[in-house]
C-alpha positions as CSV (number, residue, x, y, z in Angstrom):
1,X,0.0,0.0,0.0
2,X,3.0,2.3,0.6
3,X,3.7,2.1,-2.8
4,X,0.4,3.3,-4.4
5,X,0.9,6.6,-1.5
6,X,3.6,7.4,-2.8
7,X,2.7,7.7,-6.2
8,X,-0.3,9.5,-5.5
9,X,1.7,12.1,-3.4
10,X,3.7,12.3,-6.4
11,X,0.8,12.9,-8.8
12,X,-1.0,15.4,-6.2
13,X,2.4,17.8,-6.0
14,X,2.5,17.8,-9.6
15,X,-0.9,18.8,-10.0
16,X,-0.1,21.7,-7.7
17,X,3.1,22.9,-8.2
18,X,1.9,25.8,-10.5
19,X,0.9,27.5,-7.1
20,X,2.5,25.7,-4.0
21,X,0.0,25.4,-1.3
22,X,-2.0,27.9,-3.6
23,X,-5.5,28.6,-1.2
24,X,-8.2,27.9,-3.8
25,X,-7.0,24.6,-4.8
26,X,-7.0,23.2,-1.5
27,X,-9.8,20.7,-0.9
28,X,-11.7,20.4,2.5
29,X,-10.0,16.8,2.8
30,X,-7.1,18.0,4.0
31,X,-8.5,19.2,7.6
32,X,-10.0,15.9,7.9
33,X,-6.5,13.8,7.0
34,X,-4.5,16.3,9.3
35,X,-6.5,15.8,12.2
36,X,-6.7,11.8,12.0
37,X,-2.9,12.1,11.1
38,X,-2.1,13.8,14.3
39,X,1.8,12.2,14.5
40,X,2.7,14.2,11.5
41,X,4.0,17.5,11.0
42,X,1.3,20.0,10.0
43,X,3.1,21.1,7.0
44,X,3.2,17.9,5.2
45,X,-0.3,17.1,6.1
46,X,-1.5,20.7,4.9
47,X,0.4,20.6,1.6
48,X,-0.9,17.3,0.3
49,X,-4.0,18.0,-1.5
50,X,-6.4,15.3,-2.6
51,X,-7.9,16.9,-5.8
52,X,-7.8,19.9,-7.8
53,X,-11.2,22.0,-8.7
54,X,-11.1,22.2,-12.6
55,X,-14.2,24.0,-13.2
56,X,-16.6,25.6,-11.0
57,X,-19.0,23.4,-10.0
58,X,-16.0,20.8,-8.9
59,X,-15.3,23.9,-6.7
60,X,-18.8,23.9,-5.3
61,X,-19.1,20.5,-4.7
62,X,-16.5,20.5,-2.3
63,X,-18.2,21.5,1.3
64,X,-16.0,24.1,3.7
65,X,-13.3,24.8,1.2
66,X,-13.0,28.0,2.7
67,X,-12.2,27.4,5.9
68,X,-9.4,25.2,4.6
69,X,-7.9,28.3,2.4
70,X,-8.4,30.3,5.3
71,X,-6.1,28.4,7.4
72,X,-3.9,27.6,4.8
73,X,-3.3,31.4,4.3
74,X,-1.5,32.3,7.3
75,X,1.3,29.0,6.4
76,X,4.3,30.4,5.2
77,X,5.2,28.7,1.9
78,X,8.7,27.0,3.3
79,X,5.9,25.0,5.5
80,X,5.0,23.1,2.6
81,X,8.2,21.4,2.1
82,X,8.3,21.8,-1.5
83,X,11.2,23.0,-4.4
84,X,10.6,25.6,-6.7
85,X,11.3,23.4,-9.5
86,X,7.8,21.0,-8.6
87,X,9.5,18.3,-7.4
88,X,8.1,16.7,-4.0
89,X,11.0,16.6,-0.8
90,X,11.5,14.1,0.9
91,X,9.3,15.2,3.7
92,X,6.2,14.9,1.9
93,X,7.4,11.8,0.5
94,X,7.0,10.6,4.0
95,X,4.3,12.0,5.3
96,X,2.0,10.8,2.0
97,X,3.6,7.0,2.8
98,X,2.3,6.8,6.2
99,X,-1.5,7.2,5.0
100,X,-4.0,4.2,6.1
101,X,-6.2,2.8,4.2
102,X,-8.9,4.7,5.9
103,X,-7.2,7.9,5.4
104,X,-6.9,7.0,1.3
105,X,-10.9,6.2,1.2
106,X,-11.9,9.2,2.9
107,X,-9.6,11.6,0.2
108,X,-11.3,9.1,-2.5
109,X,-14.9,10.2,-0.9
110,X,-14.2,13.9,-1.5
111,X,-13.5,13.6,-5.9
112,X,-16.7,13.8,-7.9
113,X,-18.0,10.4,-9.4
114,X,-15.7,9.1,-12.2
115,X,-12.8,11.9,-11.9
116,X,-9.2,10.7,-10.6
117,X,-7.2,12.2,-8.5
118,X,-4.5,11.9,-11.2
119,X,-6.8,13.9,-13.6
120,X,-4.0,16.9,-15.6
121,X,-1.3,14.5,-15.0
122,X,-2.4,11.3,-17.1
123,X,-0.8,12.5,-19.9
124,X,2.6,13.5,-18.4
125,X,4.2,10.4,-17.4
126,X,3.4,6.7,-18.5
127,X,1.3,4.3,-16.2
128,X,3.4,1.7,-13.8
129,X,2.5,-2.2,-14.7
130,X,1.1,-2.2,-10.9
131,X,-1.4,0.4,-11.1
132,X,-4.4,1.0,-13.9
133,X,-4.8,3.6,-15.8
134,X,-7.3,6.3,-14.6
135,X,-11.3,6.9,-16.1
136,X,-10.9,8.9,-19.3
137,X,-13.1,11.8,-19.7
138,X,-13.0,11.5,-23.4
139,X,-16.2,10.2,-25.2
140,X,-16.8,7.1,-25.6
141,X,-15.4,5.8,-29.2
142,X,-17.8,5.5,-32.1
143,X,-19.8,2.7,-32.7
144,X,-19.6,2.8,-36.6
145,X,-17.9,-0.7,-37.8
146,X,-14.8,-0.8,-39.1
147,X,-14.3,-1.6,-42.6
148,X,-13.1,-5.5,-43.0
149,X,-10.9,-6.0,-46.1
150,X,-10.6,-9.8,-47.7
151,X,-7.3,-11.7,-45.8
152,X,-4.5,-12.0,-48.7
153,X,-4.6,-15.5,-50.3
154,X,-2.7,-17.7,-48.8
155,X,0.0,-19.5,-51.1
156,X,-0.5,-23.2,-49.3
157,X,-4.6,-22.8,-49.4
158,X,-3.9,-22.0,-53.1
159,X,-1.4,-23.8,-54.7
160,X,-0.3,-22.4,-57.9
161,X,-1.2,-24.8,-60.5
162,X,1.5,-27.1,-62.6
163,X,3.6,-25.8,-65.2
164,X,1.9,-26.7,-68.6
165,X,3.5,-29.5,-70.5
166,X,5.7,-28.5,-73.2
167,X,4.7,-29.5,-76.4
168,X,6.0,-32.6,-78.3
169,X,9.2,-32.3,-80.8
170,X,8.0,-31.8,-84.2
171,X,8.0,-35.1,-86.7
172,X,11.5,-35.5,-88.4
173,X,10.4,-34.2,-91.6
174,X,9.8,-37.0,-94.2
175,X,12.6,-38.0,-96.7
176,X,11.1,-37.8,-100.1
177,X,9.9,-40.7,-102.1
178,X,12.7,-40.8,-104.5
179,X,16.5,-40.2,-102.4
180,X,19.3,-40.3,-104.8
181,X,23.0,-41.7,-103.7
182,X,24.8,-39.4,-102.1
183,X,28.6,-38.8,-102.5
184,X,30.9,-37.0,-100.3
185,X,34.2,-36.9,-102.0
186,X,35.8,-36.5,-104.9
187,X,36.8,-40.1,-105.3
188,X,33.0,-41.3,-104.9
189,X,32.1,-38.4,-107.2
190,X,33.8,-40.0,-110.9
191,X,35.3,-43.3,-109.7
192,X,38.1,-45.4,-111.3
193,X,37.2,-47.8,-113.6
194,X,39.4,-50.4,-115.1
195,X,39.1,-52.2,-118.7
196,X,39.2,-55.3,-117.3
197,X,36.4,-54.9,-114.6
198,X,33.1,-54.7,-115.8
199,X,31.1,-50.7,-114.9
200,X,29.8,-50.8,-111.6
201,X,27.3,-48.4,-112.4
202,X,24.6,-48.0,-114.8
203,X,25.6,-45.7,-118.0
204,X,23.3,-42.7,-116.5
205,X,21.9,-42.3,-112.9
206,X,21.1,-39.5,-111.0
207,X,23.6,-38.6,-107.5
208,X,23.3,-36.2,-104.7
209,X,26.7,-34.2,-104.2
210,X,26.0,-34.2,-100.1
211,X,28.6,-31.0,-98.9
212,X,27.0,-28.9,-101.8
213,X,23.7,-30.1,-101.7
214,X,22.9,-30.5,-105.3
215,X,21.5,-33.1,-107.7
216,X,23.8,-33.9,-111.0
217,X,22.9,-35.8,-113.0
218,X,25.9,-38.2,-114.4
219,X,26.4,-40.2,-117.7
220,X,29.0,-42.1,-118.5
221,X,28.7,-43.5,-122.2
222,X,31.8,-43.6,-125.0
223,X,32.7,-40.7,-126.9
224,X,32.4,-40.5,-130.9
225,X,34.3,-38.3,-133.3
226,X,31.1,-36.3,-133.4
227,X,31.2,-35.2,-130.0
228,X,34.5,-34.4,-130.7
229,X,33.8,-32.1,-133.5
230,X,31.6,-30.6,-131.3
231,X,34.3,-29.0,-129.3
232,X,37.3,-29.0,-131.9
233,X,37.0,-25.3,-132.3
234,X,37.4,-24.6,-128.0
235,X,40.6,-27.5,-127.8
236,X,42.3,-25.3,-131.2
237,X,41.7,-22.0,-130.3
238,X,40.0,-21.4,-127.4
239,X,41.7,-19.9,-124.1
240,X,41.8,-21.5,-120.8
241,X,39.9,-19.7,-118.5
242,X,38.2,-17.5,-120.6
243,X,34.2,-18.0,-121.5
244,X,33.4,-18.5,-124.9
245,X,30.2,-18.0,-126.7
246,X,29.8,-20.6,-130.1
247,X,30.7,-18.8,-133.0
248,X,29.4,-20.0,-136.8
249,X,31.0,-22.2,-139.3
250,X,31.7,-19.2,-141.4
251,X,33.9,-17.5,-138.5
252,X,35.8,-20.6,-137.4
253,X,36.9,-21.1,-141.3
254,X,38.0,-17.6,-141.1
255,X,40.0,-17.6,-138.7
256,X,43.4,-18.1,-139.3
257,X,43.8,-16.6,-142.5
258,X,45.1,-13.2,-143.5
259,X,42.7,-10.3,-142.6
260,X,40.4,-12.3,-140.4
261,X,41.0,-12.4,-136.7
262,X,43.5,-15.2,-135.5
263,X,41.8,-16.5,-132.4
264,X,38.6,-16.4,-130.9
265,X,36.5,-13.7,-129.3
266,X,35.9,-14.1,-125.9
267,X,32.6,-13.3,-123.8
268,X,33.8,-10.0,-122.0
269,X,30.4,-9.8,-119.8
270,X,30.0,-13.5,-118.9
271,X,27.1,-14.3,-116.8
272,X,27.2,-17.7,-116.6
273,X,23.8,-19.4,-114.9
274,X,24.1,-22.1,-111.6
275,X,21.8,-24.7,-113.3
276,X,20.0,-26.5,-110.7
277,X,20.5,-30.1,-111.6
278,X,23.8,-29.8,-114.0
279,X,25.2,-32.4,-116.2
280,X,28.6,-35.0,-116.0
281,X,29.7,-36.7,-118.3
282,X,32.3,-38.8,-116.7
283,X,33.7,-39.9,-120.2
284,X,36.9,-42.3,-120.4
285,X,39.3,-40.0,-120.0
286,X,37.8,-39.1,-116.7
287,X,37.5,-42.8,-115.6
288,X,40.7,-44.2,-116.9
289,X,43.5,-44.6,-114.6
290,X,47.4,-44.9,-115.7
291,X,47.9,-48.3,-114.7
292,X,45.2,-49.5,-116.5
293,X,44.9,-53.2,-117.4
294,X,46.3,-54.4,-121.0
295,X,43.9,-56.9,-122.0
296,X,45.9,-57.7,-125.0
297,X,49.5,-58.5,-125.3
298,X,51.6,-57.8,-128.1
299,X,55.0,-58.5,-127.2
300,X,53.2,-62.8,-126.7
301,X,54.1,-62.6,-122.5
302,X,53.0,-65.5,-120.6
303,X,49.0,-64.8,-119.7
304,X,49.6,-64.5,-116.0
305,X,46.6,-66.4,-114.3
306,X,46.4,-63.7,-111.4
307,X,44.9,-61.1,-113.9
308,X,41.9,-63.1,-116.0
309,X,42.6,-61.9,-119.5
310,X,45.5,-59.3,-118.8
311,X,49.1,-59.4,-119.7
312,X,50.5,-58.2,-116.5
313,X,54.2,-57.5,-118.2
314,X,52.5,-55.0,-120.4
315,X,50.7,-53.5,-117.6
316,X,53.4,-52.6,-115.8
317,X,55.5,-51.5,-119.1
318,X,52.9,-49.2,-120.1
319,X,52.3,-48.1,-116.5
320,X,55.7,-46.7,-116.4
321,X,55.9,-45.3,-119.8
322,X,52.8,-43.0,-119.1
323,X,53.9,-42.4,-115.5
324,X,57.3,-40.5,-117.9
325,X,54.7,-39.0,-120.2
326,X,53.7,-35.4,-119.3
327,X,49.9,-35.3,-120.1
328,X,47.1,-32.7,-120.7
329,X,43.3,-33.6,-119.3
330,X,41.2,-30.8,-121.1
331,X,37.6,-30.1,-119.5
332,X,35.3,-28.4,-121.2
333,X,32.3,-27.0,-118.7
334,X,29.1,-25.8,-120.5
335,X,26.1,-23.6,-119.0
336,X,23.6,-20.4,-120.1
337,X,24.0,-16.6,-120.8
338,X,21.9,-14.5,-117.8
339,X,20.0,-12.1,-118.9
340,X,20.8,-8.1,-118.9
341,X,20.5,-6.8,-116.0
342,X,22.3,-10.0,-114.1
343,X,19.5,-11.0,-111.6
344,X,20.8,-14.0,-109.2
345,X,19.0,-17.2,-110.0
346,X,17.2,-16.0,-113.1
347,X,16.0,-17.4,-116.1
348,X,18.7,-17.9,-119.0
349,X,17.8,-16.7,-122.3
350,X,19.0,-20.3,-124.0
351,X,22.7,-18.9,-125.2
352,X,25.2,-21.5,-124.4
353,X,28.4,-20.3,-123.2
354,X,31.8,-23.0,-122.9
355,X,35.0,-22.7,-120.8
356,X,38.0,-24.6,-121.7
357,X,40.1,-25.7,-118.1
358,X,43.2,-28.0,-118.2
359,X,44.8,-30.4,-115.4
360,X,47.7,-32.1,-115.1
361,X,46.2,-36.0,-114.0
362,X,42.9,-37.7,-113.1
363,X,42.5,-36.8,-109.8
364,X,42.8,-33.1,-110.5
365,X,40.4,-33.8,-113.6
366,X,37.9,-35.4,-110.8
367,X,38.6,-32.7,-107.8
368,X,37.9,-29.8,-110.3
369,X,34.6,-31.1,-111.7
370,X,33.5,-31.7,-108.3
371,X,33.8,-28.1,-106.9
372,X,32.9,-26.9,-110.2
373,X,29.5,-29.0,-110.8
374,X,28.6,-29.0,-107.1
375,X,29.4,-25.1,-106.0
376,X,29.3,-23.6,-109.5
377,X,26.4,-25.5,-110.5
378,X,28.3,-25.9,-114.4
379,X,28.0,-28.9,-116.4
380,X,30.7,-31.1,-117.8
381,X,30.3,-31.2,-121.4
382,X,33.0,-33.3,-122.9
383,X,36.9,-34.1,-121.7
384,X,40.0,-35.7,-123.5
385,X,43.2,-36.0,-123.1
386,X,46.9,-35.2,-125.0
387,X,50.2,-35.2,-124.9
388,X,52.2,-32.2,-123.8
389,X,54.1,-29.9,-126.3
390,X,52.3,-32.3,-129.1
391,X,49.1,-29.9,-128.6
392,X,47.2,-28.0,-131.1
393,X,49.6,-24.8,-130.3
394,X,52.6,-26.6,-131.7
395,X,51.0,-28.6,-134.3
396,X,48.5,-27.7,-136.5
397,X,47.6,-31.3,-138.1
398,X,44.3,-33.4,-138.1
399,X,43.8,-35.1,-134.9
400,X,43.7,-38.6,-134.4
401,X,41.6,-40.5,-131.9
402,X,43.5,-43.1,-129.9
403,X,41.0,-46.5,-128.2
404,X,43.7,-46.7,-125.1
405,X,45.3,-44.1,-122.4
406,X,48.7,-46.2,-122.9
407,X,49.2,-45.3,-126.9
408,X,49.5,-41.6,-125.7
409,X,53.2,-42.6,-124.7
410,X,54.0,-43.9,-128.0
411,X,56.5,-42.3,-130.4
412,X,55.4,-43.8,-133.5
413,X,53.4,-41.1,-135.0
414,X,54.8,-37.6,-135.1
415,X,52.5,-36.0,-137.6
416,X,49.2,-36.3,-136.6
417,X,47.8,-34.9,-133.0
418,X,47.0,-37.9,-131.0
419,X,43.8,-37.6,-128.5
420,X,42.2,-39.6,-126.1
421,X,38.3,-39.6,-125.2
């Protein structure tokens, strides 16, 4: 009980301390505590008020409260036992602390219905956890209801729903009806072919040339002295490297003699068309390797029985002679004249333009028409081969057609120009 004294001595002094022991703020409880506390000094009994009149009819209420100020008057203000600064002394620390309980409830008696004694100082200082906050004289709060507001969704009451499943891989698309062989290199492109082995593939199929992706269509049927003829005028007079356009009959007998021009004209604005499927004609010359079976011998050598008709002596002696024999493989690529203005891919206007291109051996012969036909998209129109220095630039005879790659190497006809195709 000491405890709650004290802190309503405390409260009461604060209440006060704009006036100490001010004479209109006394209450008529204090005459009544002073003389049931008769042990204490009268100055701490006098100075502890029990409430302070707010209004008027608080003032009223109070019975005798002037014949408390009236003693209170003639008390010198030390008597009180209080600082200038508000803050209670120790004496009336003391004398508040001694209260009874029958002292408190008679100071209680003398308040109005629901006011405090702690009323002005509620807001100064916080409440202790062992005492309860006093009555508020503010209005009671409104009873308009508050506004409710939905509770957030909860993530575990509503589980976010599975990921969708992706979609299956398209199909592979389909390989067409009709696939064509594919070849890689150049060696699958125009392969070797001996006399004595019979053609492993039909005269004319059609083959895919896989790195380029593009059809060609490949023949490979004998040459005549027609098709020869054909392409006389390129082998005699023609450039290599340069495009040509077909001249007539009547400019190719010209040429050569005195006043007419003495070697062809050459296509200065070449536009020369990437057919789509182009054309190979893998001809012997193309096929026909040096060391080429002889089937028959003419020097009478023992048949040897490891090579079924094939004189294996000859082989070899011819072998080496044309191994010692510089030769000349002459291509002759063929495609179409683009129109004017060059658009890429357009239709050709049907002129046929040649380019002559020479190698040194078979497998440059089969390496260039492979890049050529696949990248270039140029056909192979005809091939044939001669002997170096015994060309049409050093000789101007009638050429002669030879059946086998081996009589190249022979030195037994020096007038005439000996070809192979």
């Amino acid at each position: 009980m000491q405890g709650e004294y004290v802190m309503i001595s405390r409260e009461v002094l604060s209440a006060s301390s704009i006036s100490p022991c001010g004479p209109l703020n006394q209450p008529r409880g204090s005459e009544d505590m002073t003389q049931s506390n008769g042990n204490h000094s009268p100055s701490s009994a006098i100075c502890k008020p029990s409430s302070v009149a707010h209004s008027p009819k608080e003032f009223a209420a109070i019975p005798d409260s002037q014949g408390i100020n009236d003693n209170n008057k003639h008390l010198p203000e030390a008597q009180c036992g209080e600082s200038r600064s508000g803050e209670p002394t120790v004496q009336q620390t003391k004398a508040v602390g001694s209260f009874t309980d029958k002292e408190l409830s008679a100071t209680s008696r003398l308040l109005p219905h629901g006011e405090s004694s702690l009323a002005g100082t509620e807001n100064s200082r916080p409440y202790s956890s062992s005492s309860q906050p006093p009555h508020s004289s503010l209005p009671p709060p409104s009873t308009r209801p508050a506004m409710a507001f939905p509770a957030p969704l909860s993530l575990s009451a509503h589980p976010a729903p599975p990921a969708p499943v992706p979609p299956p891989p398209p199909p592979p698309p389909l390989e067409p009806s009709f696939s064509f062989p594919g070849v890689d290199t150049p060696c699958q492109f125009i392969q070797v072919q001996y006399s004595d082995c019979p053609p492993s593939d039909s005269a004319n199929l059609m083959i895919r040339i896989t790195p380029h992706s593009r059809n060609a269509s490949v023949s490979k049927h004998a040459a005549s002295m027609a098709d020869y003829k054909e392409f006389e005028w390129l082998l005699r007079h023609g450039t290599s490297g340069v495009w040509y356009e077909k001249p007539t009959n009547a400019y190719l007998r010209s040429v050569g003699t005195p006043g007419a021009p003495q070697e062809l004209t050459p296509l200065l604005d070449a536009r020369p068309v990437s057919i789509e499927t182009p054309k190979v004609w893998a001809s012997k010359p193309t096929t026909t390797p040096i060391d080429d079976r002889i089937l028959e011998c003419v020097a009478a050598h023992d048949i040897n029985e490891g090579y079924a008709e094939s004189c294996l002596e000859c082989t070899i002696a011819k072998s080496e002679a044309l191994k010692n024999t510089p030769l000349v493989y002459c291509l002759v690529f063929g495609t179409y004249q683009a129109r004017d203005p060059y658009i890429h891919a357009s239709h050709f206007n049907g002129r046929q333009i040649y380019k002559l291109v020479k190698c040194g051996s078979r497998e440059a012969v089969v390496e260039e028409a492979f890049y050529t036909v696949g990248i270039e998209g140029w056909s192979l129109v005809f091939s044939c081969v001669m002997k170096l220095g015994e060309g049409f630039e050093e000789r101007s005879k009638t050429a002669k057609k030879v059946d086998q790659l081996w009589m190249l190497a022979e030195k037994d006809d020096e007038k005439n120009i000996k070809v192979f195709y």
